[in-house]
C-alpha positions in Angstrom: -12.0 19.5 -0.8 -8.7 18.5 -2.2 -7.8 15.6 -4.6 -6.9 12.1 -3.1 -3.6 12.9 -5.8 -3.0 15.9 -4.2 -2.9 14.3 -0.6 -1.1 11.8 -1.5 1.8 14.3 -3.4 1.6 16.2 -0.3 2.5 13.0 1.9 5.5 12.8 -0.1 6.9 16.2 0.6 6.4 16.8 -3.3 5.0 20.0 -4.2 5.0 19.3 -7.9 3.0 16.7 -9.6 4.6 14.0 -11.9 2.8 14.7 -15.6 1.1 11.4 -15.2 -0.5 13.2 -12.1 -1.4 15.9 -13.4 -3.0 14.8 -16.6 -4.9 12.0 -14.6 -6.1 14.9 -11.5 -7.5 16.5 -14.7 -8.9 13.3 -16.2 -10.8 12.6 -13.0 -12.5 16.7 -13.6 -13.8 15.1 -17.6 -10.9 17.6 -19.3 -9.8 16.3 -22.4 -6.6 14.1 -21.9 -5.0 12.1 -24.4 -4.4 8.1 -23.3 -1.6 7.5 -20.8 0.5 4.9 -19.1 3.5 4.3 -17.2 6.4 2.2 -18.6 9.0 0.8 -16.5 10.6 -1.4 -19.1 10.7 -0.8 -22.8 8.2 -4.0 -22.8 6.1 -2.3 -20.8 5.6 0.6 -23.1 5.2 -1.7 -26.0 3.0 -3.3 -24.0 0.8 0.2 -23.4 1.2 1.6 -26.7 -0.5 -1.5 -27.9 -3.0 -0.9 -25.6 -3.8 2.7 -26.9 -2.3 3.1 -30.4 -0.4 4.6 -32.8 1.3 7.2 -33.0 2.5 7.4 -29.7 4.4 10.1 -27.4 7.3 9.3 -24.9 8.2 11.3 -22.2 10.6 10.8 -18.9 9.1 11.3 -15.9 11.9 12.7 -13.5 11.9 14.7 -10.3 15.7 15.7 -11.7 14.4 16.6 -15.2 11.8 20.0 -15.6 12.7 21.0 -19.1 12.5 17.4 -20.6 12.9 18.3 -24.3 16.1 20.2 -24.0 17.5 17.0 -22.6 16.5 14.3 -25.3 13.4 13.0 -22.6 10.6 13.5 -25.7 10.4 11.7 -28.7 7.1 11.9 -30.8 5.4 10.4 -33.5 6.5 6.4 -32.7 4.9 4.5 -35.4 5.1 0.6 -34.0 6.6 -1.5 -31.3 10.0 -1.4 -32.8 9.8 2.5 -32.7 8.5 2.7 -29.2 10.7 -0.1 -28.1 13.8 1.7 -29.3 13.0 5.5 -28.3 12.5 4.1 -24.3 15.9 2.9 -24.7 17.3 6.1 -26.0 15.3 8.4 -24.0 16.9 6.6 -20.8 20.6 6.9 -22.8 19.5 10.9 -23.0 18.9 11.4 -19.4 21.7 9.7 -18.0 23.9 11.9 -20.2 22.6 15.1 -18.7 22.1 14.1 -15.0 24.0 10.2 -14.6 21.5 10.2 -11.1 18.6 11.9 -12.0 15.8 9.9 -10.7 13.7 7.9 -13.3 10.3 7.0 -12.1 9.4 5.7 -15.6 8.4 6.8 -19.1 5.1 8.3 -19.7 3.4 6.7 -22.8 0.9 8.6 -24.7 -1.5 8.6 -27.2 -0.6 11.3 -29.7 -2.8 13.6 -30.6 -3.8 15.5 -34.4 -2.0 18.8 -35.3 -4.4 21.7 -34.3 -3.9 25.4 -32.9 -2.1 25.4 -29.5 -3.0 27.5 -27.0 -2.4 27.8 -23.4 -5.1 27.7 -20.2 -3.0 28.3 -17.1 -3.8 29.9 -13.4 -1.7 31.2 -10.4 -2.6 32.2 -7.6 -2.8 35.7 -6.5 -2.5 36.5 -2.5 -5.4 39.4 -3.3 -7.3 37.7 -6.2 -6.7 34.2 -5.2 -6.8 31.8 -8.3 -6.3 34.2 -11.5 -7.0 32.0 -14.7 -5.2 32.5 -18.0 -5.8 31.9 -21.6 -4.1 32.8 -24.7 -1.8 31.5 -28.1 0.2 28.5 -26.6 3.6 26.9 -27.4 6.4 29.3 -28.4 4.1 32.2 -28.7 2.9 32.1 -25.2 6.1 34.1 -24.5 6.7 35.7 -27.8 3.5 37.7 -28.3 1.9 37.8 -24.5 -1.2 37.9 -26.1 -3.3 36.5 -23.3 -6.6 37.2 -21.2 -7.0 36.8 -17.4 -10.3 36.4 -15.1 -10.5 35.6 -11.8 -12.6 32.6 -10.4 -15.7 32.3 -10.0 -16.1 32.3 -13.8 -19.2 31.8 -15.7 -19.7 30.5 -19.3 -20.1 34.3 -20.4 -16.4 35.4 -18.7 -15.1 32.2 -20.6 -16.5 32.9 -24.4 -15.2 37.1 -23.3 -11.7 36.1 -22.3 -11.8 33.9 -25.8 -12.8 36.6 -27.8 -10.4 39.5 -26.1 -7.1 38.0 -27.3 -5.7 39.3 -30.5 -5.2 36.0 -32.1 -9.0 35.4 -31.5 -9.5 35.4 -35.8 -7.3 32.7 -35.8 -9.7 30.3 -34.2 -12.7 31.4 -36.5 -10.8 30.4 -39.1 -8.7 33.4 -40.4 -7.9 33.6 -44.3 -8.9 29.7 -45.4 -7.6 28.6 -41.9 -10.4 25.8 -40.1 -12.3 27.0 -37.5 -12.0 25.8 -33.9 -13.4 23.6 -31.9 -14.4 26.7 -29.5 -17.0 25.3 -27.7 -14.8 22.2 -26.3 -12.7 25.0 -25.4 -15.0 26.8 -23.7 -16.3 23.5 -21.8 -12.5 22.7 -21.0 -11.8 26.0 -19.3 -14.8 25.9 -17.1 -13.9 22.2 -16.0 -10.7 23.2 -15.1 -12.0 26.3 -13.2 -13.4 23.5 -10.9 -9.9 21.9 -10.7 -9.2 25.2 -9.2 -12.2 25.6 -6.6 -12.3 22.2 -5.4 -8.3 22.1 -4.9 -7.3 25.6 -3.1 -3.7 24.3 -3.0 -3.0 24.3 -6.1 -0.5 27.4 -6.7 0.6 27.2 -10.1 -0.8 25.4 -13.1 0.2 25.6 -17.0 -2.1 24.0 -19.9 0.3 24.4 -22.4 -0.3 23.4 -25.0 -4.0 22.5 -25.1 -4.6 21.4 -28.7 -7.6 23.1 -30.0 -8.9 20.9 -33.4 -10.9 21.6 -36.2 -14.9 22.0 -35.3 -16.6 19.8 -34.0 -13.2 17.1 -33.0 -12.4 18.7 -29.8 -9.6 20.3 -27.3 -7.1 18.0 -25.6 -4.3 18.6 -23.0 -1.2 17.6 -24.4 0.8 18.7 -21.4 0.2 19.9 -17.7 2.3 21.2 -15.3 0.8 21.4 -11.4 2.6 23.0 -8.2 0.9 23.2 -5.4 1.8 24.8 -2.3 0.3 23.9 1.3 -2.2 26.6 3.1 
């Protein structure tokens, strides 16, 4: 079984999904996404922002453009139309500085989400293990501390709450020294529904989580951002 968004990448001769695709091939699994659409014009993401509400998140969605924030192509935290209407504008001004003919298939507009821990749930795929999932700190200590724990699919609920538990920075999420405890069992949920994303889509070669924003107990996990290569058998 593959995903019609997958088939549909592969059509194209892509082998890496547009963020949009990515977040909505997980959306379609019930993982935690925050609200999206796709802006064209800066109307159009006033339009959308409308739609889902403030604050809201814009990013470019480029073929040209992988490391978006070190070109300008992010801008968080718009607070009204006038905000949202202005940062497509500039985001557009920020690409076209970098790369005058990137590609711009549009602006991603999304809902953004609380402050919370951020931690990273990624998989590749081993040619002896197959798909190896990974979990541990996200954002800039991903690579920093390389405090992270591995299993390879199946997993079960048990392997989940184990791989949890077995990185260092596991105190953090119970709530170390006054910190607020985290929303571990969404977590635990999320990582199992994205082993599925795994199983049902053998293609996939390369996936990265990161960061998943893990909130206070009880409020949830959400993917903030999702990178997806996948690589035909």
């Amino acid at each position: 079984m593959v995903h019609k968004i997958i088939e549909n990448v592969l059509s194209e001769g892509r082998y890496r999904l547009y963020e949009h695709e990515a977040l909505q091939l997980l959306r379609d699994y019930n993982l935690p996404v925050p609200k999206i659409g796709i802006a064209t014009t800066p109307e159009e993401a006033v339009n959308i922002a409308e739609t889902i509400g403030y604050p809201i998140v814009l990013k470019i969605i480029s073929p040209d453009i992988v490391h978006k924030s070190d070109v300008g192509g992010v801008l968080i935290n718009l607070k009204d139309a006038n905000e949202v209407k202005h940062g497509f504008i500039k985001i557009i001004e920020n690409v076209k500085k970098h790369k005058s003919d990137a590609k711009i298939i549009g602006i991603l507009v999304q809902q953004m989400v609380s402050q919370g821990l951020e931690v990273i749930v990624g998989s590749i795929k081993d040619k002896f293990f197959e798909h190896v999932i990974i979990f541990g700190l996200g954002g800039i200590f991903t690579e920093i501390l390389k405090d992270i724990s591995m299993r390879v699919l199946p997993i079960t609920r048990n392997d989940v709450e184990e791989m949890i538990r077995e990185i260092k920075a596991y105190p953090i999420l119970l709530g170390y020294r006054g910190l607020p405890k985290r929303d571990l069992e969404s977590l635990v949920q999320l990582i199992l529904n994205f082993s599925k994303v795994l199983e049902d889509n053998p293609v996939i070669s390369e996936c990265d989580l990161n960061p998943v924003i893990v909130l206070e107990e009880g409020k949830g996990s959400y993917i903030v951002d999702a990178r997806i290569i996948i690589k035909p058998e």
